[in-house]
C-alpha positions as a printed Julia matrix, in Angstrom:
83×3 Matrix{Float64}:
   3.72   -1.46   -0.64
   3.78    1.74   -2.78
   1.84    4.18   -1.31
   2.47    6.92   -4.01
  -0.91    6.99   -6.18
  -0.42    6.31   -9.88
  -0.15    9.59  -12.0
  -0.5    11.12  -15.3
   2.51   12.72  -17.07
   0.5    16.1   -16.69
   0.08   15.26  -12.77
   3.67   14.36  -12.64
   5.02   17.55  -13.34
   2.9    19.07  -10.96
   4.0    16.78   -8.25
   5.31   18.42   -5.51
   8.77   16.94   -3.6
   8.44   15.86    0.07
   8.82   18.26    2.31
  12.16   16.16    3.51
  13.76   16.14    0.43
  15.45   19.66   -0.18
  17.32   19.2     3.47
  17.66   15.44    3.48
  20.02   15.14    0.07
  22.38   18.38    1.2
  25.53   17.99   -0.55
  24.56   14.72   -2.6
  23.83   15.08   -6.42
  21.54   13.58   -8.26
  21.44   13.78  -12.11
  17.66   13.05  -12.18
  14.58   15.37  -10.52
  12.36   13.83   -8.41
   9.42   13.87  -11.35
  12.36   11.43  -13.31
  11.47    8.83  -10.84
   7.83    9.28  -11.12
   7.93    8.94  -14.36
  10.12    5.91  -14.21
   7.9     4.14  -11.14
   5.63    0.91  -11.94
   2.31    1.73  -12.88
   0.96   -1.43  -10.8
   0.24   -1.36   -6.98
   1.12   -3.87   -5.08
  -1.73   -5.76   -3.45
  -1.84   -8.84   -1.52
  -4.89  -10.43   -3.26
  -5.36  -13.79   -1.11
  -4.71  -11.54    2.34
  -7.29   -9.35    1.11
  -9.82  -12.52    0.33
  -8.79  -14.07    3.78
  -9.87  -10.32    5.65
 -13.08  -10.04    3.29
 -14.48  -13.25    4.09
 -13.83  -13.1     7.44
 -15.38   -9.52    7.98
 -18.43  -10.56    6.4
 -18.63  -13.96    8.74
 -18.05  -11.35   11.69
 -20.88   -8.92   10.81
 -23.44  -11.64    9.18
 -23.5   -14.89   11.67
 -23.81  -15.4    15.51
 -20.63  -16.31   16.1
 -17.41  -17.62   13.62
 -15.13  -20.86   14.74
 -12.17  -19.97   14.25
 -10.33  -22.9    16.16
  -8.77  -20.45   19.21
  -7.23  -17.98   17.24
  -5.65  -14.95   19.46
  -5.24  -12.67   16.52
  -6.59  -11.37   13.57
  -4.51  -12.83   11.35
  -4.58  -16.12   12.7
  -8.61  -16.2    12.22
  -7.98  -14.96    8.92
  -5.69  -17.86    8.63
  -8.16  -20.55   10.07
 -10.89  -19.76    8.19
């Protein structure tokens, strides 16, 4: 999952680098600045559309009936699953 938000050229530039980055790379060159790959990144975020149904439907059976069947589940993700 890409947890850097999407930004504007403008915002780009203004990006800061990790705070890991100046000691991390010591003694490795790169002929690119860290904006270069921010620039270069997808604009798209990854999202897992029919997990995110699944969890949606089931949070809404949790908060709006009595009680949800979900056929012995012992996780989460298996009610999700079941439902």
């Amino acid at each position: 999952m890409n947890s850097m938000p999407a930004l504007n050229k403008q915002q780009q530039q203004n990006f800061p680098a990790p705070s890991w980055a100046p000691n991390r790379w010591d003694g490795i060159f790169r002929s690119y600045s860290y904006n270069d790959v921010l620039a270069l990144s997808g604009s798209l975020t990854v999202s897992s559309t029919l997990a995110e149904k699944g969890v949606e439907k089931l949070w809404k059976l949790l908060h709006n009936e009595p009680f949800v069947r979900t056929l012995g589940a012992f996780t989460g993700n298996q009610a999700v699953q079941h439902i």
